[in-house]
C-alpha positions in Angstrom: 114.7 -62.7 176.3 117.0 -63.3 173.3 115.6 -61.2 170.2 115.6 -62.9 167.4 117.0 -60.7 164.4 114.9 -60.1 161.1 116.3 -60.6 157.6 116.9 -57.0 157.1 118.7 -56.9 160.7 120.7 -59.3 159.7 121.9 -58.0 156.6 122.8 -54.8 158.3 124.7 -56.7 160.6 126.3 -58.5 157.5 127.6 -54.5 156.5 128.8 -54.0 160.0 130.8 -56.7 160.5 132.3 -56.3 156.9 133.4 -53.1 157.9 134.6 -53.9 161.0 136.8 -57.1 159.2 138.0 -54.2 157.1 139.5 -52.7 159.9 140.8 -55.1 161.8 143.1 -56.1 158.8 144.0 -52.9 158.0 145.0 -53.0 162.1 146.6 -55.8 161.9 149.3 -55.4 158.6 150.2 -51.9 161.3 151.2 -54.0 164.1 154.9 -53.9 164.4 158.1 -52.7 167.4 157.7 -48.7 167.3 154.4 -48.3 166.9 152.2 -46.7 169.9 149.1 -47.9 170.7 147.8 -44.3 170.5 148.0 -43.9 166.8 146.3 -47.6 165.9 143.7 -45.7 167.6 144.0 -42.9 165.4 143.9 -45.3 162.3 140.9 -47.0 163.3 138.9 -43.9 164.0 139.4 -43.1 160.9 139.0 -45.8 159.2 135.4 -46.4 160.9 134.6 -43.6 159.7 135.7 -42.9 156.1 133.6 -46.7 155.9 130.4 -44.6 157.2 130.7 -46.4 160.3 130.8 -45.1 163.7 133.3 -46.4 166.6 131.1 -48.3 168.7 133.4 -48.0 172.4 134.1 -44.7 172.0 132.2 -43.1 175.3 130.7 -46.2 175.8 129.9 -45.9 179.4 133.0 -43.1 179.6 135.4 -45.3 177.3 137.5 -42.7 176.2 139.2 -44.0 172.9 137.9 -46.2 169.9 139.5 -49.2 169.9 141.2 -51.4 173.2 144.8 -52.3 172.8 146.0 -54.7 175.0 149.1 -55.4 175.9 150.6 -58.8 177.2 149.3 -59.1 180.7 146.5 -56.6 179.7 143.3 -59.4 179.3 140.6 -56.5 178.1 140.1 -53.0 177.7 143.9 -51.4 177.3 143.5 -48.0 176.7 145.7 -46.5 173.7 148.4 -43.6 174.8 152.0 -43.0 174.2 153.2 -46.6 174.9 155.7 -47.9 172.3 154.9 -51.8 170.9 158.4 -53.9 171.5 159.7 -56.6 169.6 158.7 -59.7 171.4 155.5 -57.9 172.8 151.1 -59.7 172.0 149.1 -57.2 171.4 145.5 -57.9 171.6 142.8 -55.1 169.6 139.2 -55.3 170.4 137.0 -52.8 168.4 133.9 -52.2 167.5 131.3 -50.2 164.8 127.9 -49.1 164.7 126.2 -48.9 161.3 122.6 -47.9 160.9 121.8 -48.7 164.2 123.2 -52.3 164.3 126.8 -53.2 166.2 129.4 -55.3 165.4 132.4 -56.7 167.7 135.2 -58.7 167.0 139.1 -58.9 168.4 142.5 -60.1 167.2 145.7 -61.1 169.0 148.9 -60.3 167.1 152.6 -60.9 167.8 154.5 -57.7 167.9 158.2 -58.8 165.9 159.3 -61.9 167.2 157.8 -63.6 170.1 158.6 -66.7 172.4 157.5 -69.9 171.6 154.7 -70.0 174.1 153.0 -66.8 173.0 152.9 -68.5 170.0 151.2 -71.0 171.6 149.0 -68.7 173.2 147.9 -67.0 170.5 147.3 -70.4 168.3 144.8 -71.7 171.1 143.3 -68.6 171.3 142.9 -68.5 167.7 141.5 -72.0 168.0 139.4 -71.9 171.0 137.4 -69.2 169.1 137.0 -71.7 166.1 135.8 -74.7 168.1 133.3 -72.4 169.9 131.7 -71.4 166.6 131.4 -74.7 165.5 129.4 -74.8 168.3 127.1 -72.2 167.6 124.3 -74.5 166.0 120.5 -74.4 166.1 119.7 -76.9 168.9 122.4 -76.5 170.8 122.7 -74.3 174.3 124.8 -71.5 175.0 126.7 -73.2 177.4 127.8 -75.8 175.1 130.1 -72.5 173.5 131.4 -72.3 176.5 132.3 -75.5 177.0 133.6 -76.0 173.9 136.1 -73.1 174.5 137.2 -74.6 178.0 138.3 -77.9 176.9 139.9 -77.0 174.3 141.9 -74.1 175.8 142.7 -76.5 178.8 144.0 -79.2 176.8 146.9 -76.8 175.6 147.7 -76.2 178.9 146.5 -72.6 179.5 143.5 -70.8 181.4 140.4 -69.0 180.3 139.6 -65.9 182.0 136.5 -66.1 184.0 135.3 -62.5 184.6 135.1 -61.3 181.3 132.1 -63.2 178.8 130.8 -62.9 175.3 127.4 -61.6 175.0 124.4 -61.4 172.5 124.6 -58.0 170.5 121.9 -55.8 167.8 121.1 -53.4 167.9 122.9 -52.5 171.5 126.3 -53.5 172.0 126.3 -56.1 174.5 122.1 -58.3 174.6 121.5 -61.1 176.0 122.7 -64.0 176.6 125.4 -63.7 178.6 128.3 -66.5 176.9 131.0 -67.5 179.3 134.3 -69.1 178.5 133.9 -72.2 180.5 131.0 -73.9 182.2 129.0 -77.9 181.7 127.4 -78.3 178.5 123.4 -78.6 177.8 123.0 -75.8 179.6 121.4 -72.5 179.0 119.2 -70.8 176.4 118.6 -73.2 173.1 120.2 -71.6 170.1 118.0 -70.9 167.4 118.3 -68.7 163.8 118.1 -65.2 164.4 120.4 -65.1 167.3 123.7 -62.9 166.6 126.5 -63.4 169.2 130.0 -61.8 169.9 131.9 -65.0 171.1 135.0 -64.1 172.7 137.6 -66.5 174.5 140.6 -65.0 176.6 142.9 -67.3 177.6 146.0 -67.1 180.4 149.1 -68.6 179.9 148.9 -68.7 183.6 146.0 -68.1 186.1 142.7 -66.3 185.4 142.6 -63.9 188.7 143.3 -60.3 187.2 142.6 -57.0 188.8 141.1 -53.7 187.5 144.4 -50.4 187.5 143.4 -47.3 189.0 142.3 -45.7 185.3 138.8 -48.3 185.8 138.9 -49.8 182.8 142.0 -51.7 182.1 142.4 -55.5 183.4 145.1 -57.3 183.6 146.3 -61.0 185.0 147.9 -60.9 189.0 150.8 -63.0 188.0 151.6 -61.1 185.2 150.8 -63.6 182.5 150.1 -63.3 179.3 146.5 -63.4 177.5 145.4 -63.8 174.0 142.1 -62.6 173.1 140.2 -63.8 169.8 136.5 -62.5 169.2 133.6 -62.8 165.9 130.4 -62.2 165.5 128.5 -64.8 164.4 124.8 -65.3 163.5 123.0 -68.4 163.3 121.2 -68.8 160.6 120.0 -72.0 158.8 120.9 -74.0 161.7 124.5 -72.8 161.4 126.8 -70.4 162.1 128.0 -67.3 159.7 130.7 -65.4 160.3 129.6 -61.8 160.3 133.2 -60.6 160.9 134.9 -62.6 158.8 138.7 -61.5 158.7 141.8 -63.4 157.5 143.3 -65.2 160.2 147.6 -64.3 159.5 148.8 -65.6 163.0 148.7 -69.0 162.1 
C-alpha cells in the first residue's frame, strides 16, 4: 500500500526538502578540479546539521558516509575518500535528511572544470529526463507513465537509462512504496493520487546500462566504463499536481 501523507506530513516534508535544496547548492557552488570527494562529505554533514537536520544515508544499512559522490562511470552510491575531482571529470551527489521523522532525497550532476561536449549532453538529458518525469507526476495518472516518460525522452538523445537502480515512494522511511523505474509501458501501475510523495530519480548511460557492484558493496558503476548522470527531486502530488519539495536552482544548463 501507498500511504497517503497528511497535511501536517507534508509540510514537514516541505522543511526537509528545503533543507536538503539548501545543501545541495551550497554542494554544488564547491564542485571544482582539487577538491576530494571526502571533504564535500564533510561539508554536508555539517551543513545537515547546523540546519537541524540529520544525514539520512549515514549507516543506512552500513552506509558509511553522508552523502554519495559519484564519479563518471560511478551510476550510484560512490563513497567519499581521498580521491581528487579533475578538470574534465561529472560528479554526481546524492544526499539525503531526516527532519522530525520525515526524509527527503534529491541528487545533482555537475561538471567538474571543463567537460566534453557529450557529458554536456549527458548531464542536460539527465537534467531533462527528471523534468519530463515530473510533469508526469499527476493525479490520475500511473506510476509507470514516470517511467515512461523518462525512457523516451532519455532515448531520444541517444543515451540509456540504467535499469537496476529505481526511484521509490519515501515519508517517513527513506525508500516506501511504489517502486518507480526508469523505463517501462505507460498506464501501468498504482494510480497517482494527492498525498503521495515520491523521490524520482533517472540515471542515464552514455553507453550501456549493465554495471556491476566493486568489492567495497556499495558502489556501482557501468561495465563499459561510460559515463552516467544522475538527477533526483522529491515531489508530492498535491491538487492533482506535482510540487517540488526539493526545489534547487538548476546551474548546469
Amino acid at each position: 500500500m501507498i500511504g497517503l501523507k497528511s497535511e501536517r506530513e507534508l509540510a514537514l516534508m516541505r522543511e526537509a526538502g528545503g533543507i536538503l535544496a539548501k545543501v545541495m547548492e551550497e554542494l554544488g557552488g564547491k564542485i571544482e578540479p582539487g577538491i576530494k570527494t571526502l571533504e564535500l562529505d564533510h561539508i554536508a554533514e555539517g551543513l545537515i546539521k547546523k540546519l537541524g537536520a540529520r544525514p539520512a544515508f549515514k549507516d543506512y544499512k552500513g552506509y558509511p558516509a553522508s552523502i554519495c559522490v559519484s564519479v563518471n562511470e560511478t551510476i550510484v552510491h560512490g563513497i567519499p575518500g581521498p580521491r581528487v575531482l579533475n578538470n574534465g571529470d561529472i560528479v554526481s551527489l546524492d544526499a539525503g535528511v531526516e527532519l522530525k521523522g520525515y526524509f527527503s532525497d534529491m541528487a545533482r550532476t555537475y561538471p567538474v572544470g571543463d567537460i566534453d561536449e557529450e557529458s554536456k549532453k549527458l548531464i542536460d538529458a539527465a537534467d531533462i529526463a527528471l523534468q519530463k518525469a515530473i510533469e508526469a507526476a499527476v493525479a490520475g495518472n500511473r506510476v509507470f507513465d514516470i517511467s515512461h516518460a523518462i525512457q523516451t525522452f532519455v532515448e531520444s538523445r541517444g543515451f540509456n537509462v540504467i535499469r537496476d537502480f529505481v526511484g521509490h515512494g519515501i515519508g517517513a522511511r527513506l525508500h516506501e512504496p511504489p517502486e518507480i523505474p526508469n523505463f517501462g509501458q505507460p498506464n501501468i501501475g498504482e494510480k497517482l493520487e494527492d498525498g503521495m510523495v515520491l523521490a524520482i530519480e533517472p540515471m542515464i548511460s552514455a553507453g550501456g546500462y549493465e554495471l556491476e557492484i566493486l568489492e567495497d558493496g556499495w558502489t556501482a558503476v557501468t561495465k563499459d566504463g561510460s559515463r552516467v548522470a544522475h538527477f533526483e527531486d522529491t515531489i508530492a502530488v498535491t491538487d492533482g499536481k506535482p510540487e517540488v519539495l526539493t526545489l534547487c536552482q538548476r546551474k548546469n544548463r
